[in-house]
C-alpha positions as CSV (number, residue, x, y, z in Angstrom):
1,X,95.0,110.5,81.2
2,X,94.8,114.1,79.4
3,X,97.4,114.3,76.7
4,X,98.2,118.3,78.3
5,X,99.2,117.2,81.4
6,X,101.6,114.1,80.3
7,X,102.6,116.9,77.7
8,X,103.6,119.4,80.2
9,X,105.0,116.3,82.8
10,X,107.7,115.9,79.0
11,X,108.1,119.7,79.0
12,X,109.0,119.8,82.6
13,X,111.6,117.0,82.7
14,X,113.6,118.2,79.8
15,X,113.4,121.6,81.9
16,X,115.7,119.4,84.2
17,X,117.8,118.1,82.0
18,X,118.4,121.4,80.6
19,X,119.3,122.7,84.0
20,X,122.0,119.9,84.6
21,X,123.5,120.1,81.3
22,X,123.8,124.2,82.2
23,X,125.7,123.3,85.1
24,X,127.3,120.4,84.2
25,X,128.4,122.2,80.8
26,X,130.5,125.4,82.0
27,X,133.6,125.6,81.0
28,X,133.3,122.8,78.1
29,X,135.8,122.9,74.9
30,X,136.4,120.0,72.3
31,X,138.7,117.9,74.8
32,X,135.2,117.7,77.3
33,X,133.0,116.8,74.4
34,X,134.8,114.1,72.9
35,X,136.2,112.4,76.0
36,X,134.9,114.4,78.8
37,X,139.0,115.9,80.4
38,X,139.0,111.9,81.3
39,X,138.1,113.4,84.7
40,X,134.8,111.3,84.9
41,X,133.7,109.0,87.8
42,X,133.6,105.0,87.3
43,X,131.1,104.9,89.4
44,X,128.5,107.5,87.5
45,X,129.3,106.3,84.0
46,X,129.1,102.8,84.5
47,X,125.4,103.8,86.5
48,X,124.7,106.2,83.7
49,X,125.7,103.6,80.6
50,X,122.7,101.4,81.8
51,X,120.6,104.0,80.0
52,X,122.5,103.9,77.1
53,X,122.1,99.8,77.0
54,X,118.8,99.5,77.3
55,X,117.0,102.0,76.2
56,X,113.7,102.7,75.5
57,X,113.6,99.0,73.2
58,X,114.4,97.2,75.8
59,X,112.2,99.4,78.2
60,X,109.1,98.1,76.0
61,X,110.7,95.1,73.6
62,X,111.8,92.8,76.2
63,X,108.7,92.8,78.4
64,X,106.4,92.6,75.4
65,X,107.9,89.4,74.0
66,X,108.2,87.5,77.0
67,X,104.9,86.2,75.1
68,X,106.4,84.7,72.0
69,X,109.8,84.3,73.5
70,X,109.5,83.4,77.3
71,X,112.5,84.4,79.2
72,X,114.5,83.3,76.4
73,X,116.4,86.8,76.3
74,X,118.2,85.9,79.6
75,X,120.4,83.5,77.7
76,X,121.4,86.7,75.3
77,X,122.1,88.3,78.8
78,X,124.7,85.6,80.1
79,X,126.5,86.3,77.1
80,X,126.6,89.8,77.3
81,X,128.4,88.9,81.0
82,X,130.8,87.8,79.1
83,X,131.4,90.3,76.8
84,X,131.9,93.2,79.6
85,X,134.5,90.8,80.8
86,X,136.3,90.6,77.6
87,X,136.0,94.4,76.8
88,X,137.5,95.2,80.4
89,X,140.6,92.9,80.4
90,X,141.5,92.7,76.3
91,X,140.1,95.9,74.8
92,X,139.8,98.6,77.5
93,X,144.0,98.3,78.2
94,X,144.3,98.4,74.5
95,X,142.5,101.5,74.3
96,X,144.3,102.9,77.6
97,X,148.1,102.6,76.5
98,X,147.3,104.0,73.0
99,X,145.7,107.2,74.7
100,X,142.8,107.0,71.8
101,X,140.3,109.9,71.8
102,X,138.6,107.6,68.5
103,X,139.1,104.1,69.2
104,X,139.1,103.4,65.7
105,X,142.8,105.3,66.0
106,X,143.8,101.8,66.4
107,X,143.0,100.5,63.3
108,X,145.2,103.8,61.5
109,X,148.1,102.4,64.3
110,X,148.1,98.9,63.2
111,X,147.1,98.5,59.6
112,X,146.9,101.6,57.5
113,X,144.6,105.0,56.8
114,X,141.8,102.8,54.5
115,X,141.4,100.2,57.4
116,X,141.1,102.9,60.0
117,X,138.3,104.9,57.8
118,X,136.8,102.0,57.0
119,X,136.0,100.9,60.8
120,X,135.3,104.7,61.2
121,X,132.5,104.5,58.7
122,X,131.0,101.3,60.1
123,X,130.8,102.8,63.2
124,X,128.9,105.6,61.9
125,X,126.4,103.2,60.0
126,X,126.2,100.9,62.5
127,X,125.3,103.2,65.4
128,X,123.0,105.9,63.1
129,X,120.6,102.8,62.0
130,X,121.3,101.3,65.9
131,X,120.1,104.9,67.3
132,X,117.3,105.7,65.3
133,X,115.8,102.6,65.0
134,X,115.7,103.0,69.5
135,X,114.9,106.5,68.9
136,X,111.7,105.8,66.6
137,X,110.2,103.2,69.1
138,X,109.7,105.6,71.6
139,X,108.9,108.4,69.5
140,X,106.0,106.5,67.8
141,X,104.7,106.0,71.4
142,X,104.5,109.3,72.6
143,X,103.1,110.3,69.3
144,X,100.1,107.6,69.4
145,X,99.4,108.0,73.2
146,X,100.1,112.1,73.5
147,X,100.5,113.8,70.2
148,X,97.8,112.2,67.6
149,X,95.5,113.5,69.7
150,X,96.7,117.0,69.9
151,X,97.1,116.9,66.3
152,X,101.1,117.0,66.0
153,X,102.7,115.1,62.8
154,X,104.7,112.7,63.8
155,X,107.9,114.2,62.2
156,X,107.3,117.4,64.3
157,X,107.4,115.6,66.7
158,X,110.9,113.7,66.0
159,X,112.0,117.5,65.0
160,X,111.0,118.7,68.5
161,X,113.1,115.4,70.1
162,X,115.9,116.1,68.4
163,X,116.4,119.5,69.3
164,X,115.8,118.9,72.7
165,X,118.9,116.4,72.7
166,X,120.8,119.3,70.5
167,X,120.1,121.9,73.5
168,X,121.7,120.0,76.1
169,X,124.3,117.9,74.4
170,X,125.7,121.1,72.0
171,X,128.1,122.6,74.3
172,X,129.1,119.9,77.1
173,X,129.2,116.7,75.0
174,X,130.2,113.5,77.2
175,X,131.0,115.6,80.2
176,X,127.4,116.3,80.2
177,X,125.9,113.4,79.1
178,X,127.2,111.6,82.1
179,X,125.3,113.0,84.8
180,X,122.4,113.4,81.9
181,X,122.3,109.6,81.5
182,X,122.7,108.9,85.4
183,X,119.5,111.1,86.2
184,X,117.9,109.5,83.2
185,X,118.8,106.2,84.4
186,X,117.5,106.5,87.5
187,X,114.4,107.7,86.3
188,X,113.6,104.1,84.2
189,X,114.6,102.2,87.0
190,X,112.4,103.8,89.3
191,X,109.4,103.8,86.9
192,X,110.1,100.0,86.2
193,X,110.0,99.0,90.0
194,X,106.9,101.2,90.8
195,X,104.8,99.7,87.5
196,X,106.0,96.1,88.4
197,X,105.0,96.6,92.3
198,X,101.9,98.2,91.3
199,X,100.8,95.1,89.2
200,X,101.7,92.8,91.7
201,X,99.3,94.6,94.2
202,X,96.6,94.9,91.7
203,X,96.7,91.3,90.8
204,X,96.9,90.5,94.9
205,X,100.3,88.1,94.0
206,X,103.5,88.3,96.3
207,X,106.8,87.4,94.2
208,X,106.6,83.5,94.5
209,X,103.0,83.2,93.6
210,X,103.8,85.3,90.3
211,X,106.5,83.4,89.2
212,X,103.8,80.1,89.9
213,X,101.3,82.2,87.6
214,X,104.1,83.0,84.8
215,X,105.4,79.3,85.0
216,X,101.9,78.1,84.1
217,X,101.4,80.2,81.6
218,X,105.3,78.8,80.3
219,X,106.6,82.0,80.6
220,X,109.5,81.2,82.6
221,X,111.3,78.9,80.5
222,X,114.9,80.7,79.8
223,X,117.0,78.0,77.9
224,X,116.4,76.0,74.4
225,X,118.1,72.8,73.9
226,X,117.5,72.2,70.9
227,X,120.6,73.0,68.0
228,X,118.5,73.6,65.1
229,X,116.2,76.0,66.6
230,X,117.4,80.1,66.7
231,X,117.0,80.2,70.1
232,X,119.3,77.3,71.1
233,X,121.2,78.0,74.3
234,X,124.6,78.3,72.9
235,X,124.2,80.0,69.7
236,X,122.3,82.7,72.2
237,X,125.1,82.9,74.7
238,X,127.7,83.2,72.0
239,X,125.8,86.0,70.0
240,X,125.0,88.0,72.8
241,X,128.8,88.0,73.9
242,X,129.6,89.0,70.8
243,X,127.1,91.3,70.3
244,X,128.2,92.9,73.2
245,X,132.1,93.1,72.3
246,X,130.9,94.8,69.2
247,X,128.1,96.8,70.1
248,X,130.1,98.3,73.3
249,X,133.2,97.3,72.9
250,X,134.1,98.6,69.0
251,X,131.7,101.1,69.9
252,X,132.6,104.8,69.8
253,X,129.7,105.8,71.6
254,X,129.9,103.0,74.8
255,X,133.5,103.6,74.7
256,X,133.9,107.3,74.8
257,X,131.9,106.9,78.2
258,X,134.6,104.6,79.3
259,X,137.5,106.4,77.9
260,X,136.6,109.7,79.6
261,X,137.8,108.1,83.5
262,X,141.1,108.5,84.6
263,X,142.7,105.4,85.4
264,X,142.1,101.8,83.7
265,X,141.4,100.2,86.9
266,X,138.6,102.1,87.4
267,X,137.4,101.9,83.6
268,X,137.4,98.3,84.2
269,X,135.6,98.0,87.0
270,X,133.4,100.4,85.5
271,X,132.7,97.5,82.6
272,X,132.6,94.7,84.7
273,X,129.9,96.1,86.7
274,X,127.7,97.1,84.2
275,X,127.9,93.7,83.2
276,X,126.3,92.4,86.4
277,X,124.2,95.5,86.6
278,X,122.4,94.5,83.2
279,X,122.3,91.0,84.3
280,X,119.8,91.9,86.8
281,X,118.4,94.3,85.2
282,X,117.3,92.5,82.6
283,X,115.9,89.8,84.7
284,X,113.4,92.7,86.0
285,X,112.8,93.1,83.0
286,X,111.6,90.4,81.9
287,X,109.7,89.3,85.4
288,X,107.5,92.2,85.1
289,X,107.0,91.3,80.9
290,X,105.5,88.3,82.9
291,X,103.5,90.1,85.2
292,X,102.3,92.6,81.8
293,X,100.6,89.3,80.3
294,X,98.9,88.1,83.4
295,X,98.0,92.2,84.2
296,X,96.7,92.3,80.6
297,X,94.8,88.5,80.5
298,X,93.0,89.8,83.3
299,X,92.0,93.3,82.4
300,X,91.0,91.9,78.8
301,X,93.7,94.0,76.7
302,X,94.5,93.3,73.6
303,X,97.6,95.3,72.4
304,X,100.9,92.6,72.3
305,X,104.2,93.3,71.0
306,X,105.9,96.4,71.8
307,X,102.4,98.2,71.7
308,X,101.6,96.0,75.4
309,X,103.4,98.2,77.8
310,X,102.1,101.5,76.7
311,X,98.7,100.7,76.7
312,X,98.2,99.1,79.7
313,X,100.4,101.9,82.0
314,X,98.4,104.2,79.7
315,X,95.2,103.0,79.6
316,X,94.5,100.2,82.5
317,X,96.8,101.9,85.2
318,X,95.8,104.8,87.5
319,X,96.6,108.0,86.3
320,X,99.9,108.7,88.6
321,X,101.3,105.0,86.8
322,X,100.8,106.5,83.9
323,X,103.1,109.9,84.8
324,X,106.0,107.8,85.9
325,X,105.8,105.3,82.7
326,X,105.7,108.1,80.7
327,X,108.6,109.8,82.7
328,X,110.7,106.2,82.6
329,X,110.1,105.9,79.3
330,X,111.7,109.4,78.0
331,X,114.0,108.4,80.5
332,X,115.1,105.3,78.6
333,X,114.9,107.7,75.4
334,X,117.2,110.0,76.1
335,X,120.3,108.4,76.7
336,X,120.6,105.8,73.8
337,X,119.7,109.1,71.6
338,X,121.9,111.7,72.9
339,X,125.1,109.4,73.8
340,X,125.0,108.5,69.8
341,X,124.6,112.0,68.4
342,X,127.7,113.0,70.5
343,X,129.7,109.9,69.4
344,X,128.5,110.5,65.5
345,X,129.8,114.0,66.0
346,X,133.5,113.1,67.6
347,X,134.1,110.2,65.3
348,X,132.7,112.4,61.8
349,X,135.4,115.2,63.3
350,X,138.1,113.2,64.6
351,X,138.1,110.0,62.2
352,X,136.6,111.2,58.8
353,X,137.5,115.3,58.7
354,X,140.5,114.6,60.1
355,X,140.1,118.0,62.8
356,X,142.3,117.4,65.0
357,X,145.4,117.0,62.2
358,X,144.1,120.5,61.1
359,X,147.1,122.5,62.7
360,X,146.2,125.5,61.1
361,X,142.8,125.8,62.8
362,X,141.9,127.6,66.0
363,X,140.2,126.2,68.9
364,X,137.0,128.4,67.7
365,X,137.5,127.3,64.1
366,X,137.7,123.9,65.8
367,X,134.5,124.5,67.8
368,X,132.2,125.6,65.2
369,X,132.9,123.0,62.9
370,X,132.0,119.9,65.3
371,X,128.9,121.9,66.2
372,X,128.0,121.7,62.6
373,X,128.7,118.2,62.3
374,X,126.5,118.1,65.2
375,X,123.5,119.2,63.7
376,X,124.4,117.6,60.6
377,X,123.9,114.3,62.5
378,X,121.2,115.2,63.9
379,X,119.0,116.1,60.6
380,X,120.4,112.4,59.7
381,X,118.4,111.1,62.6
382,X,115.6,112.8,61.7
383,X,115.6,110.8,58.0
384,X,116.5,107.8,59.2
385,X,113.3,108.3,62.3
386,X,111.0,109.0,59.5
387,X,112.3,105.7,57.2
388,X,111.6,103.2,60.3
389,X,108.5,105.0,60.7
390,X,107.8,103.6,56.9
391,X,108.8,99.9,57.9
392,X,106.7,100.2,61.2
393,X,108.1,96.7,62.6
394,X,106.0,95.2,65.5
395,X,109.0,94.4,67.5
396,X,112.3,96.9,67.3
397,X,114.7,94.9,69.1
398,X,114.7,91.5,66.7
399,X,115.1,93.9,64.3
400,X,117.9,95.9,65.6
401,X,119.8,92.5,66.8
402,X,119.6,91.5,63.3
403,X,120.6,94.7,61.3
404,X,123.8,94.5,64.1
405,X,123.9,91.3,62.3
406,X,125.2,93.0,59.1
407,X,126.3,96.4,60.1
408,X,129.0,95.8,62.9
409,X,130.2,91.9,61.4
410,X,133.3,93.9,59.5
411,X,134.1,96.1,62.6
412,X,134.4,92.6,64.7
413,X,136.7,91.1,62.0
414,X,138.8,94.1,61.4
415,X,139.7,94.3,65.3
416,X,139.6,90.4,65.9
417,X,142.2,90.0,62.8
418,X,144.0,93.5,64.5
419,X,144.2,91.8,67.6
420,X,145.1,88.0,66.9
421,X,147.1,88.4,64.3
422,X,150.5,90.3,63.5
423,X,150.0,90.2,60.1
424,X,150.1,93.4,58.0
425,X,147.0,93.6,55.3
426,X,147.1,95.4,51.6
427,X,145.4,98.6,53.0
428,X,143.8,99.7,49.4
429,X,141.6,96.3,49.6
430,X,140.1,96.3,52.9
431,X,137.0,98.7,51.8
432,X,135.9,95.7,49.6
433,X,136.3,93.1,51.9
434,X,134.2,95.3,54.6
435,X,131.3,95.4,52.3
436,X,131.5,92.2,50.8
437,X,131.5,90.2,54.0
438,X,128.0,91.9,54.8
439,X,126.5,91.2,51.3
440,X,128.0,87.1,51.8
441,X,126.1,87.4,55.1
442,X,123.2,88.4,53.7
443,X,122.8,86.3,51.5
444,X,123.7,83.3,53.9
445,X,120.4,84.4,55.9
446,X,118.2,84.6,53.0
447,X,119.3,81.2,51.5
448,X,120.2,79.4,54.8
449,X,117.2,76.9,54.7
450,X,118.9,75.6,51.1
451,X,122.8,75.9,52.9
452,X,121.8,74.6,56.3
453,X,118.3,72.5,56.1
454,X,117.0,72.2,59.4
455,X,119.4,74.5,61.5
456,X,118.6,77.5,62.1
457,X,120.7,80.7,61.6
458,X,119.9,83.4,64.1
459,X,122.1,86.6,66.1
460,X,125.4,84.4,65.4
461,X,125.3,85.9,61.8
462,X,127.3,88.5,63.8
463,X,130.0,86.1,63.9
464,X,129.7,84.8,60.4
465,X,129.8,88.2,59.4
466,X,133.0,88.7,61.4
467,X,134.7,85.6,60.2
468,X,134.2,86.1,56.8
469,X,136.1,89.8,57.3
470,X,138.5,87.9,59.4
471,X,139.1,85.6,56.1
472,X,138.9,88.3,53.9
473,X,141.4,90.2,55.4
474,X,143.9,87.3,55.8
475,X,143.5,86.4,52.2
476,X,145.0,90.1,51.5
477,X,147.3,90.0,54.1
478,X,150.9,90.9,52.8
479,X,153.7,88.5,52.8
């Protein structure tokens, strides 16, 4: 497939997306970007926040581990079921009666202003290495299948990226980005159901005979009985809850989506969905990472890992595959990328400069200054694009489950303790106990064959993480 035209196929689909963010964008001030007017429909952001849940790791890291790890990731999926749950009947009303623009407004509200900035700045760690870690997968794709041979460096490229998200995300913020991520969304899903029926016509298999194939080959095995193993069953369905409670739930970016619809009701609904959405999504998912093995088996490819996908829809697929992989897969880009930049942007203003305490500024003194947050956080992407391009890890998204691992542990304990507990804390010492709960984590995982033997410590160092902030905290809690 020429490089121009899947170039110019890129060119023409941010073209779109430019259009929608024009009309979608009129009439936007600081109230739209931040939390869209709360005027959004359920309906389109829950749709929309698909995007922003998968994207484009999950669009290429799920499929091309079904190798190593089966159907294994279904078992993290059950759990996330029940973290939309959670979120939509413990966090979400929370969120609601407090009327928070920041969620992490709740941590000022209930435990002090070092506890709130604290949270604020785990967020914005959390969700900068979450974001560009996503955004590098896909940008080292397009770059090895379009751009290497045109001769573009790979950080122009991430420069040229990121100011296509810039363009359309500048003015309208989450007002935009929800019909952004919808058509986006749409977009991945539709590329993921034409690849996976075009393989099974190519390999001549209707649905049962490929699920006979993939059972042969032991692909379809989803749970692991076995305690001492990483991938036991429970340990899975625990970490992916939690995973989900903190990467969505005690996320400023998932929840900003959520928070910008009128009524809880319908926020909840919203969640709950999504839940059951992803649930089958996922399973697609991983069905046609099946199919990819038996597709690539038979056409002699080579590629594994996240590298599998691409190279078959580019390379072993008919030319018009190739255009609606390519498509899917900027698709699955976009929204992870540009639904973080915003929420770096509102929680930088709203929970670290303080702007909307700044009484003596103007709405246009207001303005200016998130739009040059805005592309303050967007020449962060760009480092932090360029530093995963260094560590070049064959699969992102065991690398992203485990840096979650470290990064959002304190967030979970700060809201768990928040929540469970009515217990005030000594404000001035939570900042230590939020970065030494991470470093006691660490080294649990580095040591844990000397701690724990023969079990195995795998995504639940999310909740050992938590815990030990949880501890932490209550150790400093005041009388």
């Amino acid at each position: 497939m020429s490089p121009v035209i899947l170039l110019s196929i890129i060119i023409i689909y941010f073209a779109l997306l430019l259009w929608v963010a024009y009309r979608t964008g009129k009439g936007s001030d600081n109230e739209s970007f931040f939390i869209g007017n709360r005027k959004s429909n359920w309906m389109l952001v829950a749709f929309g926040m698909i995007g922003t849940s998968l994207s484009g790791v999950t669009f290429v890291s799920v499929p091309g581990a079904v190798e190593n790890d089966k159907f294994g990731y279904l078992q993290i999926t059950l759990g996330y079921l029940i973290g939309y749950v959670t979120i939509a009947y413990v966090l979400l009303p929370l969120y609601y009666r407090l009327k928070l623009t920041s969620i992490y407004g709740y941590l000022q509200k209930r435990m002090g202003q070092l506890s709130y900035k604290s949270g604020a700045w785990i967020f914005i760690v959390s969700r900068l290495v979450g974001a560009t870690a996503r955004l590098y997968l896909v940008v080292n794709i397009l770059q090895m299948s379009i751009l290497d041979s045109l001769g573009v460096p790979f950080i122009v490229t991430t420069l040229i990226i990121l100011i296509m998200i810039i363009l359309y995300t500048y003015e309208g913020g989450v007002k935009t980005i929800v019909w952004t991520d919808t058509l986006q969304t749409s977009c991945m899903l539709l590329g993921l159901i034409i690849c996976t029926v075009y393989m099974l016509h190519h390999l001549g298999l209707d649905f049962g005979d490929s699920l006979a194939a993939m059972h042969e080959k032991g692909y379809t095995k989803v749970f692991d009985f076995d305690p001492n193993n990483k991938s036991f069953f429970i340990k899975q369905i625990l970490a992916g809850a939690f995973i989900t409670i903190t990467m969505t739930g005690i996320d400023q970016e998932m929840m900003q989506k959520s928070l910008s619809v009128t009524k809880l009701k319908d926020s909840q609904k919203n969640m709950v969905t999504l839940g059951f959405i992803l649930l089958g999504v996922i399973s697609l998912f991983l069905y046609m990472g099946g199919l990819l093995h038996l597709y690539g088996a038979q056409e002699n490819v080579i590629s594994s890992g996240d590298q599998l996908f691409p190279d078959i829809a580019l390379n072993h697929m008919p030319p018009i595959i190739s255009i609606i992989f390519i498509i899917a897969l900027i698709s699955a880009l976009f929204p992870s990328a540009d639904g973080a930049m915003t929420a770096l942007t509102s929680s930088l203003c709203i929970d670290i400069f303080g702007m909307k305490d700044k009484k003596d500024w103007d709405d246009t003194q207001k303005e200016k200054f998130r739009k040059k947050i805005h592309l303050g956080v967007a020449i962060s992407f760009l480092i932090m694009v360029v530093i995963f391009k260094i560590i070049n890890d064959n699969s992102m998204i065991g690398l992203i489950l485990k840096l979650a691992g470290f990064t959002y542990g304190p967030l979970l304990g700060l809201f768990a303790f928040g929540i469970l507990t009515k217990h005030k804390v000594n404000d001035k010492l939570v900042p230590y106990v939020c970065v030494a709960a991470p470093i006691i984590s660490f080294l649990i995982d580095k040591y844990q064959e000397h701690i724990s033997g023969e079990f195995k410590i795998g995504l639940e160092l999310l909740i050992i993480n938590g815990f030990l902030t949880f501890v932490g905290l209550w150790l400093i809690k005041r009388k």
